[in-house]
KELOPA-802785 format. One record per residue (C-alpha): residue number from 1; residue in one letter; chain; x, y, z. Coordinates in steps of 0.1 Angstrom, whole numbers, plus 5000, padded with zeros to 4 digits. Example, Ala and Ser with C-alpha at 12.3 -4.5 7.8 and 13.67 -1.06 7.14 Angstrom:
+-----+----+----+------+------+------+
|   i | aa | ch |    x |    y |    z |
+-----+----+----+------+------+------+
|   1 |  A |  A | 5123 | 4955 | 5078 |
|   2 |  S |  A | 5137 | 4989 | 5071 |
+-----+----+----+------+------+------+
END
This chain:
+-----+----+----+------+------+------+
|   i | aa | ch |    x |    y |    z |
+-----+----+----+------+------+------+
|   1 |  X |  A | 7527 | 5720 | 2431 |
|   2 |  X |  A | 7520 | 5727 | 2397 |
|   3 |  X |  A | 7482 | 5740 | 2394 |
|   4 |  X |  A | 7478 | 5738 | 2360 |
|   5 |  X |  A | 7446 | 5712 | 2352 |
|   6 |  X |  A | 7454 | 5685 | 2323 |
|   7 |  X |  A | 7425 | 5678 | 2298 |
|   8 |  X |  A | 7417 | 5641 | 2300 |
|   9 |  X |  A | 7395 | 5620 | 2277 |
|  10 |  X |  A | 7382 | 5587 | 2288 |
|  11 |  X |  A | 7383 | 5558 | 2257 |
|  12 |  X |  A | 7365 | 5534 | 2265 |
|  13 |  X |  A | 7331 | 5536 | 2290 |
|  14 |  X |  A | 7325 | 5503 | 2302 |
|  15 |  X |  A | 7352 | 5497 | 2330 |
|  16 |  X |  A | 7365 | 5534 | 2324 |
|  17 |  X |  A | 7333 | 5551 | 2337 |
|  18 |  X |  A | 7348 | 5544 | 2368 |
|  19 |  X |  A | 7373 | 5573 | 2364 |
|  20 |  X |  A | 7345 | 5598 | 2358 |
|  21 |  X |  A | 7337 | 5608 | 2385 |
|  22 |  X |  A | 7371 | 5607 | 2403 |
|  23 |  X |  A | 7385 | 5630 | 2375 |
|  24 |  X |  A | 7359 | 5657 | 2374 |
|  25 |  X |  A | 7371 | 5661 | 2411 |
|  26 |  X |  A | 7407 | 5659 | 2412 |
|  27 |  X |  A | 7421 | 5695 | 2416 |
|  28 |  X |  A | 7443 | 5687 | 2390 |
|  29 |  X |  A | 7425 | 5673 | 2363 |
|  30 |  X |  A | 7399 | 5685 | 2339 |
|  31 |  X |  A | 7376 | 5656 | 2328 |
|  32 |  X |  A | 7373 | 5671 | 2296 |
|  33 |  X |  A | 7358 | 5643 | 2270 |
|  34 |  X |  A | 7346 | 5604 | 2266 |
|  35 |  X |  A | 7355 | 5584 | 2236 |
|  36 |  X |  A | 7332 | 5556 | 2224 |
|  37 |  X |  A | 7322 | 5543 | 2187 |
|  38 |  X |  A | 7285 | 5528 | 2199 |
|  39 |  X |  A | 7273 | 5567 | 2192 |
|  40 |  X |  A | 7240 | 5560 | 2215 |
|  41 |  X |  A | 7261 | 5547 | 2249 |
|  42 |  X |  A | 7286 | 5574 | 2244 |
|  43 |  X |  A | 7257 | 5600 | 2250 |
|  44 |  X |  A | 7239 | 5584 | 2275 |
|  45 |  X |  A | 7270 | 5582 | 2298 |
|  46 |  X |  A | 7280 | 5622 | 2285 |
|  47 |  X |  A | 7245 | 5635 | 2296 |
|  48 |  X |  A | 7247 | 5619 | 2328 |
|  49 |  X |  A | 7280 | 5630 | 2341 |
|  50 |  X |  A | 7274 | 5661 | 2318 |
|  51 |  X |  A | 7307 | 5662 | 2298 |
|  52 |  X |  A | 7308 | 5682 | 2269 |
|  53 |  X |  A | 7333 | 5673 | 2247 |
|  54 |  X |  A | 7322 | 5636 | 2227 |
|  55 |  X |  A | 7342 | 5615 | 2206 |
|  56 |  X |  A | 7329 | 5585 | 2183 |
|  57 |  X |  A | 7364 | 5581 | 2167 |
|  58 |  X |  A | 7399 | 5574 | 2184 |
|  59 |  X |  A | 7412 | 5596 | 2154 |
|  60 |  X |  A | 7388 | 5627 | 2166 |
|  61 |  X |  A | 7405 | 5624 | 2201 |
|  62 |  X |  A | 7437 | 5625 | 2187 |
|  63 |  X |  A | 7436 | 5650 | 2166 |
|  64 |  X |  A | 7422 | 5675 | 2190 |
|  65 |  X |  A | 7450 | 5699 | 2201 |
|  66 |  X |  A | 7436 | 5705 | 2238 |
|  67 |  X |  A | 7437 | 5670 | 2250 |
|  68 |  X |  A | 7466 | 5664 | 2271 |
|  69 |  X |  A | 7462 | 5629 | 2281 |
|  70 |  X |  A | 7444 | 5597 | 2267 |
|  71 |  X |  A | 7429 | 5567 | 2291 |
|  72 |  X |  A | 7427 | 5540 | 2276 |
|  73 |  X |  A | 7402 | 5512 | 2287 |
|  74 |  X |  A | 7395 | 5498 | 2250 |
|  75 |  X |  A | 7397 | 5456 | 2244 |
|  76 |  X |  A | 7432 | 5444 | 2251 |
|  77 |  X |  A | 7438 | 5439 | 2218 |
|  78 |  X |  A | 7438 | 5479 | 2211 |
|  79 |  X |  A | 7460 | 5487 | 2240 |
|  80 |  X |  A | 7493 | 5486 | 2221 |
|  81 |  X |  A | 7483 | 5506 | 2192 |
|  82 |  X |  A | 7459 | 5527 | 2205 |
|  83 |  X |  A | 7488 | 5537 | 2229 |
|  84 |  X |  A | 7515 | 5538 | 2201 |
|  85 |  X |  A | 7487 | 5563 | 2185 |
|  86 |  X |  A | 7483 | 5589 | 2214 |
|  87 |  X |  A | 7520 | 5593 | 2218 |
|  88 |  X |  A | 7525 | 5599 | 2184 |
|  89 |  X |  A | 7503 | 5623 | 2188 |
|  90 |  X |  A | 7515 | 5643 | 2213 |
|  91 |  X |  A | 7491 | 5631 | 2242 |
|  92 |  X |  A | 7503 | 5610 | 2277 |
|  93 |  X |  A | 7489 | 5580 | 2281 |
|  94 |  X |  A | 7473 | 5558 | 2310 |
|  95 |  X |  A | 7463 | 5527 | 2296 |
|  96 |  X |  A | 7446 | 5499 | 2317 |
|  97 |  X |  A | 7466 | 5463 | 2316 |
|  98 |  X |  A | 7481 | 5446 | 2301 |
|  99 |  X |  A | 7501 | 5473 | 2275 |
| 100 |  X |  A | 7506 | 5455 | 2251 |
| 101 |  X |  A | 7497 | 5418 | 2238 |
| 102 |  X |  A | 7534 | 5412 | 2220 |
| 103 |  X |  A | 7565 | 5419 | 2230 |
| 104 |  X |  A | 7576 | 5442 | 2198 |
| 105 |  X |  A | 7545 | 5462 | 2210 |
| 106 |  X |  A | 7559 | 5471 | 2240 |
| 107 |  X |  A | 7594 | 5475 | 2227 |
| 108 |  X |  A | 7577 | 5505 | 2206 |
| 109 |  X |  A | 7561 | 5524 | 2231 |
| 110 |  X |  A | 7591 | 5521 | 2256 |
| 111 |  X |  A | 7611 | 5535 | 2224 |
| 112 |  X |  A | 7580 | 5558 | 2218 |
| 113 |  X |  A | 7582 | 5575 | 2252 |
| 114 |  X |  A | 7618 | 5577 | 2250 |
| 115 |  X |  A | 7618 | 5596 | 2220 |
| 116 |  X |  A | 7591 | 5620 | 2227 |
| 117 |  X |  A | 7600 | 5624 | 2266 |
| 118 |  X |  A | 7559 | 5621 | 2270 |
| 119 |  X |  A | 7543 | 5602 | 2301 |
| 120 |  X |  A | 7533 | 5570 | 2304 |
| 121 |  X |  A | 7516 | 5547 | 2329 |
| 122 |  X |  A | 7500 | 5515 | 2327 |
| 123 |  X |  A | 7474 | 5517 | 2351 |
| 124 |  X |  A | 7480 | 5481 | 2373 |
| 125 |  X |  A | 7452 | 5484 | 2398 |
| 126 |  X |  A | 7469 | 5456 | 2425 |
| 127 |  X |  A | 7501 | 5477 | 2434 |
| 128 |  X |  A | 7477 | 5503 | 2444 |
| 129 |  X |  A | 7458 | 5484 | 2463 |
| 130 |  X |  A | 7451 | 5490 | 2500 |
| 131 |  X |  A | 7463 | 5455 | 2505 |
| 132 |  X |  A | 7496 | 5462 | 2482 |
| 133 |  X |  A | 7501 | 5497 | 2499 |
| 134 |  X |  A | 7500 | 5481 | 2535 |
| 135 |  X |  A | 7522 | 5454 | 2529 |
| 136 |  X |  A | 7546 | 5477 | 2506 |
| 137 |  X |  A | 7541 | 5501 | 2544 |
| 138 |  X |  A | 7558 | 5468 | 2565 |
| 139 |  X |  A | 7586 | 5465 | 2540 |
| 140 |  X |  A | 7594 | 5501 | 2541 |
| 141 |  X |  A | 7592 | 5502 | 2575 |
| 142 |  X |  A | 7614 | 5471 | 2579 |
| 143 |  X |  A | 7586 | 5453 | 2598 |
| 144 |  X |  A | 7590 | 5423 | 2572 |
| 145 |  X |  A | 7628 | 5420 | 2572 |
| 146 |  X |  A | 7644 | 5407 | 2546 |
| 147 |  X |  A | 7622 | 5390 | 2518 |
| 148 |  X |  A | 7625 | 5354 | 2512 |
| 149 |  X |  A | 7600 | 5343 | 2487 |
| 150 |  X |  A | 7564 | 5357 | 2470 |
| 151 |  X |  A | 7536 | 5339 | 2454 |
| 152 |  X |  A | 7509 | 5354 | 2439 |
| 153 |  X |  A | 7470 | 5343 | 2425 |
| 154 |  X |  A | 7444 | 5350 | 2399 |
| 155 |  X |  A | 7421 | 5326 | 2391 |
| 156 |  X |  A | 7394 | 5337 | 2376 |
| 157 |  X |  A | 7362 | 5322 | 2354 |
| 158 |  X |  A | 7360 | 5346 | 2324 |
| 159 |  X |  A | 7326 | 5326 | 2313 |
| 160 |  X |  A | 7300 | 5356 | 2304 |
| 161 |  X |  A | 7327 | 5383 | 2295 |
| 162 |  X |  A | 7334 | 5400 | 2264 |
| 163 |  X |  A | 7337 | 5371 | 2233 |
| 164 |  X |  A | 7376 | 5378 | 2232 |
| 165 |  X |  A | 7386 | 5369 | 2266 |
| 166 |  X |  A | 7377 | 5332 | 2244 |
| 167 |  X |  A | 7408 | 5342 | 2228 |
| 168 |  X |  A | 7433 | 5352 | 2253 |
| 169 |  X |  A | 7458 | 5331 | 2271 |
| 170 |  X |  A | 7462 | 5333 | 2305 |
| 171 |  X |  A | 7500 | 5340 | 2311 |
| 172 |  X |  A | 7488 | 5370 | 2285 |
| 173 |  X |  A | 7466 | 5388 | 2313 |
| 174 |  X |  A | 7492 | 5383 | 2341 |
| 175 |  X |  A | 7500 | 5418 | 2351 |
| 176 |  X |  A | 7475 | 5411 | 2385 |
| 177 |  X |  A | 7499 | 5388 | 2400 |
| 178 |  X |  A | 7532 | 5399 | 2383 |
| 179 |  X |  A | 7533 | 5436 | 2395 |
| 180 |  X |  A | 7528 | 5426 | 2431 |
| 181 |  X |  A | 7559 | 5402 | 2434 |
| 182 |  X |  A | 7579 | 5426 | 2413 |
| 183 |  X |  A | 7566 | 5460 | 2428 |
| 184 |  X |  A | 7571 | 5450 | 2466 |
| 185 |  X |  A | 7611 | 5459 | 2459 |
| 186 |  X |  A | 7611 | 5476 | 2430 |
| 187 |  X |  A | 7626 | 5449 | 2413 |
| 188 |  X |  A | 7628 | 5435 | 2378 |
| 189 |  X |  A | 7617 | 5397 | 2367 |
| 190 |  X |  A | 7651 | 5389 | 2346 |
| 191 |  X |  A | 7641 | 5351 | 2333 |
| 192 |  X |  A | 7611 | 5331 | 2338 |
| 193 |  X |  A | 7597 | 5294 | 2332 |
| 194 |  X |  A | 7566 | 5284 | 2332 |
| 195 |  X |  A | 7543 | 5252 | 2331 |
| 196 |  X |  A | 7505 | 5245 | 2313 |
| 197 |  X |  A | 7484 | 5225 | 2335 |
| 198 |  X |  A | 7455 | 5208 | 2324 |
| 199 |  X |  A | 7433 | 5216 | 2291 |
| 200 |  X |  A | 7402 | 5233 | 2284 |
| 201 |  X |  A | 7376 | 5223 | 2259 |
| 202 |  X |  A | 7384 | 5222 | 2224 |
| 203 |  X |  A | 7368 | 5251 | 2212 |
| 204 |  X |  A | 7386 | 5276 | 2234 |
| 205 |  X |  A | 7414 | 5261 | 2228 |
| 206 |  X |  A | 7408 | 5261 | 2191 |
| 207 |  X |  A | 7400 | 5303 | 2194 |
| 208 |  X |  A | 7430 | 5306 | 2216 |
| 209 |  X |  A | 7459 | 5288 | 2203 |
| 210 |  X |  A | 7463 | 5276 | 2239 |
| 211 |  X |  A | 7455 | 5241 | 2251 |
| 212 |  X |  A | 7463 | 5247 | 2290 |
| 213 |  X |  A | 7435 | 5256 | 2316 |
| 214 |  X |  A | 7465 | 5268 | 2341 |
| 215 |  X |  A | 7498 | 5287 | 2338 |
| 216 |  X |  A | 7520 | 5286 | 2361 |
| 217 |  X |  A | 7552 | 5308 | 2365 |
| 218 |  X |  A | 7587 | 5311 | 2384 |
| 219 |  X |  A | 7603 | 5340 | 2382 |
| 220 |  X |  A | 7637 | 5352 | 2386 |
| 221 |  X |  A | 7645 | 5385 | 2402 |
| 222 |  X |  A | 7671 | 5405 | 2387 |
| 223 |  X |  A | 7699 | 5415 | 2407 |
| 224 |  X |  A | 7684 | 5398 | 2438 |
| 225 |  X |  A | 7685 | 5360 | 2461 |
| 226 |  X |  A | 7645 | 5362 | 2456 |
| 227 |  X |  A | 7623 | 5342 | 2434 |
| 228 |  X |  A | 7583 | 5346 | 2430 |
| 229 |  X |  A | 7561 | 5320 | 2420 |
| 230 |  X |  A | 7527 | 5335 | 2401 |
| 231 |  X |  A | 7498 | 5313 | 2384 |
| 232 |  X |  A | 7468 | 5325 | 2363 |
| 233 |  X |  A | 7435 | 5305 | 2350 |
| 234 |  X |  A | 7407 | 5321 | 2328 |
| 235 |  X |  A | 7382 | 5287 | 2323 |
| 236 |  X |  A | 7374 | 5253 | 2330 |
| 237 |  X |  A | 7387 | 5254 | 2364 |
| 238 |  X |  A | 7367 | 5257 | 2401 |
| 239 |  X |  A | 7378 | 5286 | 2421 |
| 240 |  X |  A | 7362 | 5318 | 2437 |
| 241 |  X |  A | 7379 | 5349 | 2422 |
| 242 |  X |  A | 7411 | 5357 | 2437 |
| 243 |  X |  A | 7436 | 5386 | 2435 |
| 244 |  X |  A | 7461 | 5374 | 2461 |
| 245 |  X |  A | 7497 | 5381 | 2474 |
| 246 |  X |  A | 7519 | 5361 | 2495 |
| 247 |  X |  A | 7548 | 5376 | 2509 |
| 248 |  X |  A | 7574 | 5356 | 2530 |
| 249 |  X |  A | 7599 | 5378 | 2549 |
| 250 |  X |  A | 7628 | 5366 | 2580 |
| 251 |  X |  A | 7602 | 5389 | 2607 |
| 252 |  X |  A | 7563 | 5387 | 2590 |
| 253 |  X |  A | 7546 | 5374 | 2564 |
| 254 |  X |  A | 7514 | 5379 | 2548 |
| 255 |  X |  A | 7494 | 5357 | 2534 |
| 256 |  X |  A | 7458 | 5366 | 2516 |
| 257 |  X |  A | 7429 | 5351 | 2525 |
| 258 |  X |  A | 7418 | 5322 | 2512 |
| 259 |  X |  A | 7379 | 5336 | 2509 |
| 260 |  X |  A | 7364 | 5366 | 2498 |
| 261 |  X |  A | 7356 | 5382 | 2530 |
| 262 |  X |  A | 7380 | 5370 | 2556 |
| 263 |  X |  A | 7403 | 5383 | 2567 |
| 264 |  X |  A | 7444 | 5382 | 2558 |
| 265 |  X |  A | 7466 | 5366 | 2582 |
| 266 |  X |  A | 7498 | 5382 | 2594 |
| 267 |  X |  A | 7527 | 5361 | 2610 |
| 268 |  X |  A | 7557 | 5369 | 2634 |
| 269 |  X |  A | 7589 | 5352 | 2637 |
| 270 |  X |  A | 7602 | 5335 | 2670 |
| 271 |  X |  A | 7567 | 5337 | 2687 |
| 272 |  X |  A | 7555 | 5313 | 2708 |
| 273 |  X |  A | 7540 | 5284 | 2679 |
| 274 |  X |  A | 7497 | 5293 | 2690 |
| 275 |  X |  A | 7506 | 5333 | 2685 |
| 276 |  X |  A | 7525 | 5335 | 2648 |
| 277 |  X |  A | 7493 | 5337 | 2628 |
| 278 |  X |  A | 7471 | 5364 | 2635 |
| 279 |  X |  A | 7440 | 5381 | 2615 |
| 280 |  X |  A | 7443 | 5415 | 2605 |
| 281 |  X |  A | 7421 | 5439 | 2587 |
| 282 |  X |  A | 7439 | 5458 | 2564 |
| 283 |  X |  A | 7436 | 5494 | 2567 |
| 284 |  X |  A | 7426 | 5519 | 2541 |
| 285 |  X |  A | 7452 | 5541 | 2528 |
| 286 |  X |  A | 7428 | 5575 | 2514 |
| 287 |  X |  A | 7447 | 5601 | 2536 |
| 288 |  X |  A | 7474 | 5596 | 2510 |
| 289 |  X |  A | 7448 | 5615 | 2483 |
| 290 |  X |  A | 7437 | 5650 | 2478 |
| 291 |  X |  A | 7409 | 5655 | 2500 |
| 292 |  X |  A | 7385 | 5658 | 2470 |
| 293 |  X |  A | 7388 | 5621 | 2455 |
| 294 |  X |  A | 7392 | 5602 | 2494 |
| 295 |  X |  A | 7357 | 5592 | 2492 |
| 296 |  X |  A | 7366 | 5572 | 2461 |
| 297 |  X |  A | 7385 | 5545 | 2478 |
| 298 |  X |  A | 7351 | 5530 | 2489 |
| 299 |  X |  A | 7330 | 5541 | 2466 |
| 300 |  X |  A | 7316 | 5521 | 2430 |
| 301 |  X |  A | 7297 | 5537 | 2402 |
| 302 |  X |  A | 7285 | 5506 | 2389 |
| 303 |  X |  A | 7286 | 5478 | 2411 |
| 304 |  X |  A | 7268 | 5456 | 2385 |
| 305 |  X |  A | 7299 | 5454 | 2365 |
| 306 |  X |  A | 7317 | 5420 | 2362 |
| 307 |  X |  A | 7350 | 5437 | 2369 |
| 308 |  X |  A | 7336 | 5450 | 2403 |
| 309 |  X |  A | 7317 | 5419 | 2415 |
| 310 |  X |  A | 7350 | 5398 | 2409 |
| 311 |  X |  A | 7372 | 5421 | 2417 |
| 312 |  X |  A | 7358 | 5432 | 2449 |
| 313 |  X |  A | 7364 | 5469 | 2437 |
| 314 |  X |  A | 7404 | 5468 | 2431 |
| 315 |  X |  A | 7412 | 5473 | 2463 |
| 316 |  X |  A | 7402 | 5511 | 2463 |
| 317 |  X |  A | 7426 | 5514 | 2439 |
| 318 |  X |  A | 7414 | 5539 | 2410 |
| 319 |  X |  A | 7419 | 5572 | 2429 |
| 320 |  X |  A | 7457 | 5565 | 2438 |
| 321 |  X |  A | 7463 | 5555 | 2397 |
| 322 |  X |  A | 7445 | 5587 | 2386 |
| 323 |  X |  A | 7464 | 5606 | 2416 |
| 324 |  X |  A | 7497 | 5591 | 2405 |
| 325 |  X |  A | 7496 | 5599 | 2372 |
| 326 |  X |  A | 7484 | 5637 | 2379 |
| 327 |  X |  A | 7512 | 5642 | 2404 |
| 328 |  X |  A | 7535 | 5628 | 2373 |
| 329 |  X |  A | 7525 | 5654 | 2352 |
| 330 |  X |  A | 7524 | 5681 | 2377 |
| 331 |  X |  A | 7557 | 5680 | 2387 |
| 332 |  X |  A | 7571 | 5667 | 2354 |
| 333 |  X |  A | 7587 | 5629 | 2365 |
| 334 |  X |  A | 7579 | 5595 | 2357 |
| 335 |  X |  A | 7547 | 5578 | 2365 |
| 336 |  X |  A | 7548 | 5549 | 2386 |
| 337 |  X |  A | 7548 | 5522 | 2368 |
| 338 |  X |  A | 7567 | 5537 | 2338 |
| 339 |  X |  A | 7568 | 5527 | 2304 |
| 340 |  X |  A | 7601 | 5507 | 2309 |
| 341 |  X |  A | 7586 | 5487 | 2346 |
| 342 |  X |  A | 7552 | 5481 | 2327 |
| 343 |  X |  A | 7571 | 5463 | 2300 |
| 344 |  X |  A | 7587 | 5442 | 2324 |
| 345 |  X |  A | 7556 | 5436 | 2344 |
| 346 |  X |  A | 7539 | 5426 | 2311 |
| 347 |  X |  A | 7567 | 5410 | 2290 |
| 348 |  X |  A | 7561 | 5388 | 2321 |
| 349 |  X |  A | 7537 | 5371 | 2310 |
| 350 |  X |  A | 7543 | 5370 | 2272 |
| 351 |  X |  A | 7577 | 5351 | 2277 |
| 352 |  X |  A | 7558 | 5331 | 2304 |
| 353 |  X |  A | 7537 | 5317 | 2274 |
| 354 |  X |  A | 7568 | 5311 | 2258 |
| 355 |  X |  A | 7583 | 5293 | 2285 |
| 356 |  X |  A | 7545 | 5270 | 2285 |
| 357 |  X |  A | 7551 | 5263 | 2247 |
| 358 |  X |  A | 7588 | 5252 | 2257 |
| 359 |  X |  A | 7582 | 5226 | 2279 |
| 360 |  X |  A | 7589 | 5252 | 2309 |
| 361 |  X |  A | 7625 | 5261 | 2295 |
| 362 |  X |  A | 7639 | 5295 | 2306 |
| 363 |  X |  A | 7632 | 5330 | 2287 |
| 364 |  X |  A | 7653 | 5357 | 2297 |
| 365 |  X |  A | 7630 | 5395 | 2292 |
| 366 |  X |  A | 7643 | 5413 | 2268 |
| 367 |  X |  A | 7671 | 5437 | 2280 |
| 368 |  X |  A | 7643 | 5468 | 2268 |
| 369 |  X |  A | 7626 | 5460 | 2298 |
| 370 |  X |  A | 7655 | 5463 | 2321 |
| 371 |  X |  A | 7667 | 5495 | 2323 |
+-----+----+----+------+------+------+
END
């Protein structure tokens, strides 16, 4: 293993706090600077987790010649530029979902990494998920057999977050439940169509441009009998938070539990009707982690924020992204998702919107995002 450490600067300290910690004790990383424009916040969260090097401008960050990777956790609207930026710059990137908000975005920074041979991860929380890891364990193992069909969830009421979620659409912030279904078997979503479902009031729809309270997608997989069903809502619409996956296979299935809190149910084929379902508790998967960032699985720095209480804390992902995208550097290989899988996983939902606006007509990814 490679033991050089790679200088990292955080932009972005709401949601990205989170990585603090985690990267000032990966042997691998050097959590070397935080990037924020409100000057005052930016200090207050430096002096706490006493990190020297402070940044009120992207442009600072980028322009210093020791930072060897950026992560990203600015508005969605900045993520396909501010990426485009870094890698112009020299720097990796690990930006937080989605990559990009138009397809031409994330056209550039596939072409971008290409170019430049840099590294670059979109940093999907679900697939690294102890829920996604043990169900990705069954289907390596076999235990699943062959898979039939996926469906995937993510309601969500964005009332009380950030103005701009007003704005967004909801196929537009569909990595959640598009990287699961494609991830499972490495595949590729090669066409997609997609219904809107109900409306929401006037004035978001007004700010959005989209009328619809739900979308809901099929999608095709490439190369493969398997299709995937995945819907998304962001207002107007009851429903506890969800982040689920459904996986149908000719041994076991999973299904996620309806409520936060229960437990997932796991079924077996040819069992006697009263024994197919049965309740499981998913185990965690922190053995798979340098011994330094295992505690991180289970632990929150702020479990006040809106991401966490919804989110239920991702699953104990944020160690395994910051872990994968180390180990990519290290030894010199492609994160996991790369630049070309993230486009899929996000191109998803962009032609998914397309599809809405169609009257649920098919739209083929573009062939950038199947490689």
């Amino acid at each position: 293993m490679n033991t050089k450490q790679f200088n990292v600067v955080i932009v972005g300290l709401g949601f990205g706090a989170e990585f603090i910690q985690i990267y000032k004790a990966h042997p691998q990383i050097k959590m070397y600077g935080v990037c924020r424009r409100n000057e005052a916040e930016m200090h207050k969260m430096a002096d706490l987790f006493e990190i020297e090097q402070r940044y009120t401008s992207y442009d600072q960050v980028l322009a210093d010649p020791t930072v060897d990777f950026v992560h990203i956790n600015s508005p969605i609207p900045d993520h396909g530029w501010m990426s485009l930026q870094a890698l112009e710059a020299g720097k990796h990137v690990m930006c937080t979902v989605p990559m990009a908000t138009t397809i031409d975005e994330c056209r550039q920074i596939v072409e971008k990494v290409a170019e430049t041979g840099l590294k670059y991860m979109m940093a999907e929380t679900v697939v690294y998920s102890r829920e996604f890891l043990y169900i990705k364990q069954l289907y390596d193992q076999g235990e699943l057999g062959d898979i039939q069909y996926m469906a995937a969830s993510h309601p969500q009421d964005m009332q009380g977050w950030p103005e701009y979620w007003e704005r967004m659409i909801p196929m537009h912030y569909a990595t959640h439940v598009v990287s699961p279904v494609l991830g499972l078997m490495n595949s590729r979503a090669e066409y997609v169509s997609c219904f809107g479902s109900g409306v929401i009031s006037p004035e978001l729809a007004e700010k959005s441009g989209n009328q619809y309270a739900v979308e809901t997608c099929h999608i095709k997989l490439k190369d493969s009998p398997v299709a995937a069903h995945v819907w998304r809502f962001l207002f107007d619409t009851a429903r506890q938070y969800r982040e689920s996956f459904d996986v149908y296979g000719t041994k076991q299935s999973f299904e996620w539990a309806l409520i936060e809190g229960e437990e997932h149910v796991l079924h077996t084929a040819k069992k006697p009707e009263h024994e197919i379902a049965q309740r499981i508790t998913v185990p965690d998967f922190a053995q798979r982690l340098p011994a330094e960032i295992q505690k991180f699985t289970r632990a929150i720095q702020d479990v006040e924020h809106l991401s966490f209480i919804q989110g239920a804390g991702h699953g104990g992902s944020h160690p395994h992204l910051a872990n994968e995208f180390a180990c990519a550097l290290a030894e010199d290989r492609d994160p996991w998702p790369n630049a070309v899988i993230s486009a899929n996983w996000t191109c998803v939902g962009l032609c998914a919107h397309q599809s809405t606006k169609q009257g649920g007509e098919i739209v083929r990814l573009p062939d950038f995002t199947l490689a």
